[in-house]
C-alpha positions in Angstrom: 108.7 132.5 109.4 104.5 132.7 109.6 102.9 134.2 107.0 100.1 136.7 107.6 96.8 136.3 106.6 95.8 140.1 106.3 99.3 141.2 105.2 100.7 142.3 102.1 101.0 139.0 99.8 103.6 139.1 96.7 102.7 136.5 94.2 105.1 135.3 91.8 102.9 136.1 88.8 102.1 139.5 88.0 98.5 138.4 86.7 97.7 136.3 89.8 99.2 139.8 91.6 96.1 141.4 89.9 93.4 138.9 90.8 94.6 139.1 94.3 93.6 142.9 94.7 90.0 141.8 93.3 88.9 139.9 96.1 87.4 142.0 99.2 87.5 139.0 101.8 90.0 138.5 103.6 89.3 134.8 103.9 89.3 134.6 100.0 92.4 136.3 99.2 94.5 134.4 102.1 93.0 131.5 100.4 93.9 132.1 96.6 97.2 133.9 97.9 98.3 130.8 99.6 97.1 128.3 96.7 99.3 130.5 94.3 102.2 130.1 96.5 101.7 126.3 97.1 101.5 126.2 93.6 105.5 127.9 93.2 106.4 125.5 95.4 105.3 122.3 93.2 106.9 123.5 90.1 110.3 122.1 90.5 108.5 118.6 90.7 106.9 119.4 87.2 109.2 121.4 84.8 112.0 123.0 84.7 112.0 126.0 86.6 115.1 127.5 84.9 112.5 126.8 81.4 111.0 130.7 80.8 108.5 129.3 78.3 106.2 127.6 81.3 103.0 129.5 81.7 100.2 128.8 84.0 96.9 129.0 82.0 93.5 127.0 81.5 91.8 124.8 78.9 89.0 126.1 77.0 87.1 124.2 79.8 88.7 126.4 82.7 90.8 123.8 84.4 94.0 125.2 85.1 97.4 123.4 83.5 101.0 124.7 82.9 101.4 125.0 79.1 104.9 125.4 77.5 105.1 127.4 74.3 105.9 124.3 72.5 102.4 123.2 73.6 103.3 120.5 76.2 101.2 121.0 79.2 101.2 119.4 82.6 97.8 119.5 84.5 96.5 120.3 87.7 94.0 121.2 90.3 93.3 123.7 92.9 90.9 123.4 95.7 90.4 125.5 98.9 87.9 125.9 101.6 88.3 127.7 105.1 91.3 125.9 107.0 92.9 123.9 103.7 94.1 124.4 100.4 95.2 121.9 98.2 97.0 121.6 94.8 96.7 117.9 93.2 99.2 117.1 90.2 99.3 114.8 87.1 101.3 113.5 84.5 101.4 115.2 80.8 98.0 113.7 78.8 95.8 112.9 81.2 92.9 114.7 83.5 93.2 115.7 87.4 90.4 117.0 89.7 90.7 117.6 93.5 87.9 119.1 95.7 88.2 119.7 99.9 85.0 120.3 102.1 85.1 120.3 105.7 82.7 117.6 107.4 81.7 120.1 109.8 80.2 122.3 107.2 76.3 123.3 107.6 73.9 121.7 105.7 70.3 122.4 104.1 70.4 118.2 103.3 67.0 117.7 101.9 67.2 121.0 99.9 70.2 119.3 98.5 69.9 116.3 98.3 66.9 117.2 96.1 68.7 119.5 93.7 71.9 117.5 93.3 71.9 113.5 94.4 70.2 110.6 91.9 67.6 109.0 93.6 70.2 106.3 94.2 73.1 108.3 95.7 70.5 110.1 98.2 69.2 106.6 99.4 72.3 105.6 100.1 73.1 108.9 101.7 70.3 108.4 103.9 71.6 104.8 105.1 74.5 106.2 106.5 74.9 106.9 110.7 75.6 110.4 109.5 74.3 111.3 106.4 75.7 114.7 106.1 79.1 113.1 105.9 77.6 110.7 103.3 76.3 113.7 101.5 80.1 115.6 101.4 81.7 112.0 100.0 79.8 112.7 97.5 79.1 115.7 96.7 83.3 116.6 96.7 83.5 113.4 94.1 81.6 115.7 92.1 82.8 118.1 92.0 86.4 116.7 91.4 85.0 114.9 88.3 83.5 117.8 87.3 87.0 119.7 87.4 88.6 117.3 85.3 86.0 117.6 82.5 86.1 121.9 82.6 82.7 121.3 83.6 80.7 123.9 86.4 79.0 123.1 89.0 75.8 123.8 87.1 76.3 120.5 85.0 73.4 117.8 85.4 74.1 116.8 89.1 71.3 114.2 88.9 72.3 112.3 86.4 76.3 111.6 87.6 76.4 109.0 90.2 79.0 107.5 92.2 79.4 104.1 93.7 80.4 103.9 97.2 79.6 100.6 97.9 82.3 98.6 96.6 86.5 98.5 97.8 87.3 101.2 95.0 85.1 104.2 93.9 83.4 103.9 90.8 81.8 106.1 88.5 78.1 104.7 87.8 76.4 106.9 85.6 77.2 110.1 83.7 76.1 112.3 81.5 78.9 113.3 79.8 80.8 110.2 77.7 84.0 109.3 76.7 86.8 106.3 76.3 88.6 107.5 79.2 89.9 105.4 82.5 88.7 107.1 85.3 89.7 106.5 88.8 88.6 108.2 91.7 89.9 108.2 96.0 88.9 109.7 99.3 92.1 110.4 101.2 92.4 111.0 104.9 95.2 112.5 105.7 93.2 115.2 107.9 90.6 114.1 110.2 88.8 117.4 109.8 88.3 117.8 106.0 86.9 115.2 102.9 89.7 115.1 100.5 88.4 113.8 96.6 90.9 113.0 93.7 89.1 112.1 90.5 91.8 111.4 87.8 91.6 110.3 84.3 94.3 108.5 81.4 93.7 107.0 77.8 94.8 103.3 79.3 94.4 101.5 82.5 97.0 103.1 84.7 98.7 101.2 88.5 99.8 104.2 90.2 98.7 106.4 93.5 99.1 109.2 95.4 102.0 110.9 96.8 101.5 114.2 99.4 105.1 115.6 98.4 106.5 118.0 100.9 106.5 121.9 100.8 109.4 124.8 102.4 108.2 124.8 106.1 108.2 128.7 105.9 105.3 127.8 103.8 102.5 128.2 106.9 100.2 130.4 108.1 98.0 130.2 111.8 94.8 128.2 111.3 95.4 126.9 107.5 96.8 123.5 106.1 98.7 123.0 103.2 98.4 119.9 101.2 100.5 118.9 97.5 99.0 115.6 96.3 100.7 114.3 92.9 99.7 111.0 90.8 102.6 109.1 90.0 
């Protein structure tokens, strides 16, 4: 069974229900709406469903995490842009961050490289045979870190760099400091879209990412579903 984009949706929580009706665009809603839903469809990798006391909230930050009233919480991280949504998942105690932009999407690259690249990050950008793609690697690492910490978008962009250069992603400079092990991927599991993970522990960690399957009845015409859990 397809879903419809400009049908009525029914979300499983009554609050999400509400946000739904707040958002004019069709485009937006189907996107939330389908997030929420991919959302009830991870849960049974995560808690026990049959547990009343899970609750989806946020950090004082914003990032999203399911909480349990006996303050155990499980975090996670939303992500959508026209044609994809995706939910990334981590264990209890640590930090996850997932951001999807298509490569396709237009660009004003000086403008931004200007207002949001360190002089470094934009020369590299630059370098590459398409720099509009180098610009999106990492401007979606970005904004993926930037998740994890609670942090908006209108954080010091100039100051956090990322190295590209090397066989893993590293985090070369930031702003913002702390004692925690951060490690960051680019997957490709859709030729069409960047797909950024940033994810942080309180030790060195040798684990990876998992896409974990979702009810086929779970599609809708011209929009991709991906559920990406560290383990």
């Amino acid at each position: 069974m397809a879903l419809e984009a400009a049908g009525g949706w029914t979300l499983p929580n009554p609050n999400d229900q509400q946000r739904l009706q707040q958002y004019s665009s069709v485009a937006a809603r189907t996107q939330f709406a389908l997030s929420r839903l991919l959302l009830a469809q991870a849960m049974p990798f995560l808690v026990d469903e049959a547990d009343p006391d899970w609750v989806l909230t946020a950090r004082s930050g914003g990032q999203p995490v399911l909480r349990h009233l006996n303050s155990t919480e499980v975090p996670l991280s939303i992500s959508h842009t026209p044609g994809l949504v995706a939910i990334a998942l981590a264990p209890t105690n640590t930090l996850v961050g997932v951001d999807v932009e298509s490569w396709t999407r237009p660009l004003r690259l000086a403008r931004l490289l200007d207002a949001s690249m360190s002089a470094q990050d934009a020369a590299w950008i630059k370098r590459q045979a398409l720099p509009a793609r180098g610009f999106i690697q990492h401007w979606t690492l970005k904004e993926a870190y930037l998740k994890c910490l609670g942090k908006g978008i209108a954080a010091d962009l100039l100051a956090l760099s990322f190295n590209l250069t090397e066989e893993r992603i590293a985090l070369r400079s930031s702003p913002y400091s702390d004692r925690k092990y951060w490690y960051f991927e680019q997957l490709s599991l859709l030729p069409d879209y960047c797909i950024s993970l940033a994810y942080a522990a309180q030790h060195a960690v040798n684990a990876s990412w998992q896409e974990r399957l979702f009810a086929p009845m779970l599609q809708l015409s011209g929009c991709r579903l991906r559920m990406l859990q560290y383990s």
